[in-house]
Structure formats: C-alpha cells, structure tokens
N, C-alpha and C positions, 0 to 999 in steps of 0.2 A: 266708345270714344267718338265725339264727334268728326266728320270727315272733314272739317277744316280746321280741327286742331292747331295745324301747322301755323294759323295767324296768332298764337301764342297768344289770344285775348278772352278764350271759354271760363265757362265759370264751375266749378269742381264739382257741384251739385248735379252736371248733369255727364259730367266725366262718362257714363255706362250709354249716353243717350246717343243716336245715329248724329241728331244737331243739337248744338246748343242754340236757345229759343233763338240769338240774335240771327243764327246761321241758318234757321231751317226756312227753307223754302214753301212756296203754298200754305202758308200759315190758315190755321183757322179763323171765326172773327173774333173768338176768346184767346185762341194767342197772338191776334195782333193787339189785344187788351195787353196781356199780360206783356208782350214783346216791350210796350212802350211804360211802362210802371217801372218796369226793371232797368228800362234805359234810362230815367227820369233819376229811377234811386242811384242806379252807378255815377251817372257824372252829375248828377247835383247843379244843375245851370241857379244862378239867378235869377230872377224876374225885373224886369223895369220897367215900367210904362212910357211911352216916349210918343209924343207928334210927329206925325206924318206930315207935311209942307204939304207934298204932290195929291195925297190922298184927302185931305184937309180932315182925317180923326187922327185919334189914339189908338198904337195897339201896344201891345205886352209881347219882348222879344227877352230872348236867353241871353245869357250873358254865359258861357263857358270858361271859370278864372282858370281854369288845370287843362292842362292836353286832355285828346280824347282819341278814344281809337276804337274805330269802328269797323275798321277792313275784315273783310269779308261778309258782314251784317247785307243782311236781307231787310230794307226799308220798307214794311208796310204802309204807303203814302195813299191818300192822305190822314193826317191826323192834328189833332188840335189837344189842349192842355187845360182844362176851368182852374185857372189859378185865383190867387186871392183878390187878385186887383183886378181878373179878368180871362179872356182868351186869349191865348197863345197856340197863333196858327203854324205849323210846319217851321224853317226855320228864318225867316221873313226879319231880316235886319238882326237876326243874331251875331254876337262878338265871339270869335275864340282867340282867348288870350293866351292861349298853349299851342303847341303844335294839333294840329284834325287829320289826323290819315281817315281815309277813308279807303281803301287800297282795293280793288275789286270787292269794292259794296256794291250790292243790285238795289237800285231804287226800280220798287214795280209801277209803279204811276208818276201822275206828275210830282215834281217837288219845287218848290224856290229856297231859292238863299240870297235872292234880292235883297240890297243894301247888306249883306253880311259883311263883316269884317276878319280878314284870315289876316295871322301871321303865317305860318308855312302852312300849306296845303296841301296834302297827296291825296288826289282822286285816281293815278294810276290803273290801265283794268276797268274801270268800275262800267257800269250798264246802266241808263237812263232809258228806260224801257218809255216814259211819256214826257210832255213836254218839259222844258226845265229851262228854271232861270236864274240867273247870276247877276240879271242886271242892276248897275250899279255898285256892286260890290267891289269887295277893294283886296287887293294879296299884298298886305307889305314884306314877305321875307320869302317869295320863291312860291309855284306851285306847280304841279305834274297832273298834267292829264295824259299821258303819254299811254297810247291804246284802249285810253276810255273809249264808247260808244255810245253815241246822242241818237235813239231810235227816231223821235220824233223833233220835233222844233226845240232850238236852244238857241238862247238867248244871252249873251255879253255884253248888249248895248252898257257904254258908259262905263263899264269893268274898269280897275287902274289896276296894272300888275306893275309894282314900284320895282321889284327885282325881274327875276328871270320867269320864263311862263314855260312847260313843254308839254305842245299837243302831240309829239309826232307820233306816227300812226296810229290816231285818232280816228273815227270813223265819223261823220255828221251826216244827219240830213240837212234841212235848211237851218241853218245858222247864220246869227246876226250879233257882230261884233262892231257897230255902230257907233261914230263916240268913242272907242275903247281907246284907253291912253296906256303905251308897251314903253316903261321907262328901260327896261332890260332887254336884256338877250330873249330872243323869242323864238323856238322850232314847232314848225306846222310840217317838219320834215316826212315824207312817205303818208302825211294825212290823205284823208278823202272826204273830197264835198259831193257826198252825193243828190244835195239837192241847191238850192240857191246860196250862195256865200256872201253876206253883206258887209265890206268894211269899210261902209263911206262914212268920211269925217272923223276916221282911225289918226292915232296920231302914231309914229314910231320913232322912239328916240335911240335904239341902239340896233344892231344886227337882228335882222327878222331872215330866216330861213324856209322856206318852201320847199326846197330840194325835194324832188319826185314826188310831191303831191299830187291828187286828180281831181278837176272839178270837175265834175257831172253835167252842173244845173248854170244858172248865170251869176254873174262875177260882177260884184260892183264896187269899186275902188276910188268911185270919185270923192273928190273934196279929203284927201288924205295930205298929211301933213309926213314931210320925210326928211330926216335927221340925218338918217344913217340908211347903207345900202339894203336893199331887198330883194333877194336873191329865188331866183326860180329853175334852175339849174334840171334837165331833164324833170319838170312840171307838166303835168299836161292839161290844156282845157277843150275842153269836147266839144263845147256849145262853142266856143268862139275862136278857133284854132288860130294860130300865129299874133295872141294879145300881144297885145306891147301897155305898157305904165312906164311913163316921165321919169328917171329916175330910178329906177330899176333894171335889174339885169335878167332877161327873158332867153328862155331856150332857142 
C-alpha cells in the first residue's frame, strides 16, 4: 500500500506498490513521463490558446472545469504538454474552476502559476524546493499556505486574494509580494522571512496579522496602501530592530 495512502487520492492499481506513481519521490526520467500521462488522463484540463499582452505571443494554458486534488503528489517540474494547438508549459495562466488542494505536494524544481486563476486553493504543507511563481494570479474564494515552505525565490507580485489568504507558519526565502491586493483577512502569523521580504505598493483592505513573525533579511513596505490595521504583535526584525510603519501596530 502506498505510504501516503492516508491523502485518500491513490489509484488501486498500485494498492501493493510502496507509492503511487503521483506520490513516489525521486522518480525516474520514464516515470516522470508516465507521472505526467496519468495526471493529464485523470483530470482532463482543456486547452485554449490565448495572448499574452505583457509577453506580446500566444500560449496554450489548461483550463481545469472539475476540482483537482493533488495533495501529497510529488511534482516532477519542469514539464511541458505537445497539444494540438500547441505547447503547454507548466501551469502558466491555467483556470481552476473546482476547488485545487494541493496539501503537502513537493514541487522539486521550479514551477509557475503566473496569471492562474483559483477559486479555493490549499497549498497547506507543500515544499517548493525552487523558484516559484504566482505572479498575477488571482484566489477568488480563500487559499492556505499555511506551513508551506518557499526554498528559493517566490514570487506574488500583483497576486489579488479577493477572500481570506493563510501563510502562517510559512517559511520563505526572499519573497516578493509587490502589488499584491489582500481584499480579506490575511495571516503571516508565526511566518518567517528568512531572506528579503518585498510588499511595496501592497494594498490591504481588511485585517493582515504578523503576530510572531521573523524577518531575517530587509523589509520593504513602502508605497503601501492601508484600509484596515496591521498588526505585528511580538514580530521581530533582525535587520532593522525597532521598525515602525504609519499605521500600524509594532511590537
């Protein structure tokens, strides 16, 4: 039986096997073939070709009509799709129009989901072992990151989280949340920046929580836009000890 069984998402065929293909770690380079055939046949994305403004081409992004559930999945990244209309790189302005757990999934390299579209999102747990990006993407019904870990650079410039967002105890390196517009409740509660933390020209429209957070690295909060309180309550910053922000409540 596979040893993560317990994500109730294995597929029967390999019931006897140590992992099922999505969960086994250090995969081969024929089963990160096969890893990605089978995740292609299970949820069945769409295809659509669509313009790029910023990029000025076209690329081919999925379209997810059904929930998807990936949690505990082992992401061989990178990978790409020869579809009919084209290539489809990672998941680069994909839509999911169901809920996307991805619940301690390990992505082992880098991944985007720049311009993706999420209605709920659980990335909870999960491992971004290289750089990763979210920029521009949009959460319209809630998402969890809540003790994911960002090894390397990650990126939210421009993110919209329309409902609630939860990083806390998150880990980051240098992370850039640039632009991000927080229309909800937002916890970065017991997070850690351990490398540079960027949230200038952040906008915050409802309670953002810090509570015992640590930045490590430097802290940039200029040109931030603030609705509502922002609270840092036993926070600490290493690099700049006794910060103070306009509008804000600092340890």
């Amino acid at each position: 039986m596979c040893k993560l069984s317990h994500f109730d998402n294995c597929d029967s065929e390999t019931e006897k096997e140590e992992y099922y293909i999505f969960h086994k770690p250090s995969k081969t380079e024929e089963e990160k073939r096969e890893f990605w055939r089978k995740f292609f046949d299970r949820f069945k994305p769409e295809e659509e070709e669509i313009n790029v403004a910023i990029k000025r081409k076209k690329i081919i992004r999925f379209i997810f009509k059904e929930g998807v559930d990936c949690s505990g999945y082992v992401f061989p990244i990178p990978f790409f799709k020869e579809t009919e209309i084209g290539i489809a790189k990672s998941f680069l302005y994909s839509v999911f129009e169901g809920s996307a757990y991805f619940y301690g999934a390990k992505f082992e390299e880098g991944i985007s989901f720049s311009g993706a579209r999420f209605k709920y999102a659980g990335f909870s747990g999960a491992t971004f072992s290289g750089d990763t990006d979210f920029s521009g993407a949009t959460f319209s019904r809630g998402a969890h990151f809540s003790g994911a870990e960002f090894k390397e650079d990650a990126s939210f410039s421009g993110v919209k989280f329309e409902e609630y967002a939860d990083f806390s105890g998150a880990i980051f390196s240098n992370t850039y949340f640039s632009g991000a517009e927080f229309k909800g409740c937002i916890s970065f509660s017991g997070a850690k920046f351990r490398g540079s933390a960027d949230f200038s020209g952040a906008k915050f429209e409802e309670y953002i929580d810090f509570s015992g957070a640590t930045f490590s690295g430097d802290v940039n909060f200029s040109k931030v836009k603030l609705e509502a309180p922002v609270l840092f309550p036993g926070a600490k910053f290493e690099v700049f000890p006794g910060f103070k922000l306009k509008g804000c409540i600092v340890p």
